[in-house]
N, C-alpha and C positions, 0 to 999 in steps of 0.2 A: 265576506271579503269585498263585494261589491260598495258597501259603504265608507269604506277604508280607503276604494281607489277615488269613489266621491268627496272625502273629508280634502278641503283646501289645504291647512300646512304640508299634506303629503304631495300635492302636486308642485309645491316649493322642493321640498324633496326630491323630488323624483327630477324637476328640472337640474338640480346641484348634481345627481347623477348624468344627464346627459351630457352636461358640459366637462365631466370629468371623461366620458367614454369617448367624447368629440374630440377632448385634449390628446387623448392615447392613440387616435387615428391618424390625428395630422403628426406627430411626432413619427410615427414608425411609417409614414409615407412621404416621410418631407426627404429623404435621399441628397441629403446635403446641402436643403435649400434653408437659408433661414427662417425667411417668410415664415412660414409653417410654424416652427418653432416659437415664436411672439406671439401665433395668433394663439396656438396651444395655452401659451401662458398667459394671454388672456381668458382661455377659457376656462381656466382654474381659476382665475380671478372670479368671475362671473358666476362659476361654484360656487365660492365664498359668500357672495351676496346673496344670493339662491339658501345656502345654508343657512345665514342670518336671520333671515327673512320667515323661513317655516318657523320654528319657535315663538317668531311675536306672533304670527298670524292665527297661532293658534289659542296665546294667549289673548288675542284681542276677539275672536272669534267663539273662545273657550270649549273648542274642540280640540284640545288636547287629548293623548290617547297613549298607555303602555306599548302598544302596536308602534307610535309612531316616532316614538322614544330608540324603539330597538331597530326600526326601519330607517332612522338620518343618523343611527352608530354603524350600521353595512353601509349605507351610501357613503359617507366620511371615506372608509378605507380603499375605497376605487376612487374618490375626486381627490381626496390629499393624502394619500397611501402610496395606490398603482398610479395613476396619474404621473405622480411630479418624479415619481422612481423611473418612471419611462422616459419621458424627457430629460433628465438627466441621464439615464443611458445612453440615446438614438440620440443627443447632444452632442457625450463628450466621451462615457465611459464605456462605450464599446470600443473605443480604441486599446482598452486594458484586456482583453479579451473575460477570462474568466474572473479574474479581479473585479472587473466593472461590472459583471452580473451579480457578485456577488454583497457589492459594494450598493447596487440598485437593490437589491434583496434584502439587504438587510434594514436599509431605512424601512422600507414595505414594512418589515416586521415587528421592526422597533413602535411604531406606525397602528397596527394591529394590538400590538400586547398595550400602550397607553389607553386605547381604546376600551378594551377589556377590563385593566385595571381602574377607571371612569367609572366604567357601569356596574363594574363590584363595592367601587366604595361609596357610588352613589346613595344619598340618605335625605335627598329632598331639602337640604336646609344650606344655605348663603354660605359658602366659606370666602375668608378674605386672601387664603391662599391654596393653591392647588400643587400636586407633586409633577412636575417635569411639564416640558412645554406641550400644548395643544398641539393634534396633529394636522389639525387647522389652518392655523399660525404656521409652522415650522413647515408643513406639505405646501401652502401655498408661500412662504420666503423662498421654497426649494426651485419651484416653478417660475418664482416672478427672477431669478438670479438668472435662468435660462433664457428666459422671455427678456431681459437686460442686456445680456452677452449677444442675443439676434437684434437685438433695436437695430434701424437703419443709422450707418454713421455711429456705430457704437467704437469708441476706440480702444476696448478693454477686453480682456478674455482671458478666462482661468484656464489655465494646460488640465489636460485629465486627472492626473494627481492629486493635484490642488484640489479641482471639482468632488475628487474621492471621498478627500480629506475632510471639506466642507461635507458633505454628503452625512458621511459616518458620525461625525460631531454633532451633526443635528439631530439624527436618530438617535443617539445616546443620552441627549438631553431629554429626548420623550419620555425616555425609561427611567431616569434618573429620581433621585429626589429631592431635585433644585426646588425650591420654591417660588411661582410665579404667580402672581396676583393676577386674581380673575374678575373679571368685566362686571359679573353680576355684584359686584361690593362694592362697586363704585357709589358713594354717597350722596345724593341726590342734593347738592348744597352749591352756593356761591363760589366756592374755591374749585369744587370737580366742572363747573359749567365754563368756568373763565380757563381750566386746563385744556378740556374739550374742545371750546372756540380756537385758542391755540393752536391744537393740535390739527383742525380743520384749515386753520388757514395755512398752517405751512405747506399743508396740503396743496391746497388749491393752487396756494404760489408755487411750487414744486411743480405741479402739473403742470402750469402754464410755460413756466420756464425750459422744464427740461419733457422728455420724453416720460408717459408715465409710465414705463418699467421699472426706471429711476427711481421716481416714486415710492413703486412698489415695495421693490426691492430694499432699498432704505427702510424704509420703518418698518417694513419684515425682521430685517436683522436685526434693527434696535430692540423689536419685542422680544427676538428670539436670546439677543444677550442678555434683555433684562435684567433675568431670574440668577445666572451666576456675577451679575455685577451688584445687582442687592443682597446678596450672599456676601460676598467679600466686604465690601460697603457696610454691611450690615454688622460683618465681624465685631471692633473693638465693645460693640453695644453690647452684643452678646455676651461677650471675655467678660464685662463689667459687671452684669448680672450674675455671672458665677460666681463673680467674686466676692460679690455681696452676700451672697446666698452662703458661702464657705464662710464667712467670717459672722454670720447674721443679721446682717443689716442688708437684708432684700428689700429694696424701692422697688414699687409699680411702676412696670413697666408695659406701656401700650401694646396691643398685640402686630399691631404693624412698624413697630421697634422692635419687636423680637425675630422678626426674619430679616 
């Protein structure tokens, strides 16, 4: 065990943990202050990168380990599970009284079972699409939407309802079997690098413009819509292939046409 708590990507790890348990202190201490609240959801941000980070470090290092595999799927569920379910409680949905605990409980679990279902269908090999959104992605969109609504000078703010509503919709996408396209398929070519620069500088512009909760928050939501907008989007392609296929004249069709 002693080499386990020596192996580097685990101390990446282990840091995405404490900034999740940091996040859950200042929420359930913040007693109506904002402050607290933004800094909480930067500390789920800060998980996030903390979470990035151990998987290269491991592969650059090539001390990867089954240990360490199963040890950043329980740390995941307290930084972007419990975390962002708590700030959104001590937020907004304690004002539902039992609604809102249950409403926090249920992302947590929705949260949980994606997790689970990850590491059962896990099989070591690159998919270009994965079933429901990451709870990653979706726990830290949850966090960064709170840490948005406390920015200094924010003029915008969801009524508890709303935040519920939001809340449950993003936990159902975890479970669900939307398909969203995952990171590791991204193609290593001239087209993905000129997306990615894009996609940095709006960033950066973003940041400097507005507050980065903003930021955050924004491209949180776009990823978390992604998956049912390339669903729908995705529709008439599909219809057309059926149709082909019923009458027998199926054309190949690329596999990221077909979601």
């Amino acid at each position: 065990m002693i080499r386990q708590f020596l192996n580097p990507p685990n101390w990446f790890s282990a840091a995405s943990l404490f900034c999740g348990l940091y996040a859950i202190f200042l929420a359930g201490g913040a007693n109506g202050d904002e402050v607290p609240f933004y800094q909480a959801g930067l500390f789920v941000f800060y998980a996030g990168l903390f979470d990035a980070l151990d998987g290269r470090v491991a592969r650059l290092t090539g001390t990867g380990s089954a240990f360490g595999v199963q040890l950043d799927s329980l740390i995941d569920i307290v930084s972007f599970g419990v975390a962002p379910a708590a700030l959104v409680y001590f937020w907004k949905l304690k004002e539902l009284g039992p609604i809102g605990v249950f409403g926090a409980f249920f992302f947590m679990l929705c949260g949980a079972f994606r997790l689970a279902r990850f590491n059962v269908m896990a099989d070591g090999k690159v998919h270009t699409y994965g079933p429901g959104s990451t709870i990653t992605v979706t726990g830290g969109t949850l966090a960064a939407a709170v840490m948005w609504q406390a920015a200094p000078g924010a003029g915008f703010e969801l009524s508890a309802s709303q935040l519920l509503v939001a809340t449950c919709v993003m936990g159902v996408l975890m479970v669900s079997s939307v398909p969203y396209r995952t990171m590791k398929s991204l193609r290593r070519n001239a087209r993905t690098l000129a997306g990615v620069t894009v996609f940095a500088g709006a960033f950066i512009y973003m940041g400097v413009q507005y507050d980065i909760s903003t930021v955050l928050a924004s491209f949180g939501a776009l990823a978390v819509a992604s998956g049912p907008l390339e669903l729908v989007l995705g529709y008439p392609v599909r219809r057309r292939r059926r149709q082909q296929e019923l009458t027998g004249q199926a054309a190949p069709v690329r596999e990221d046409e077909a979601h």
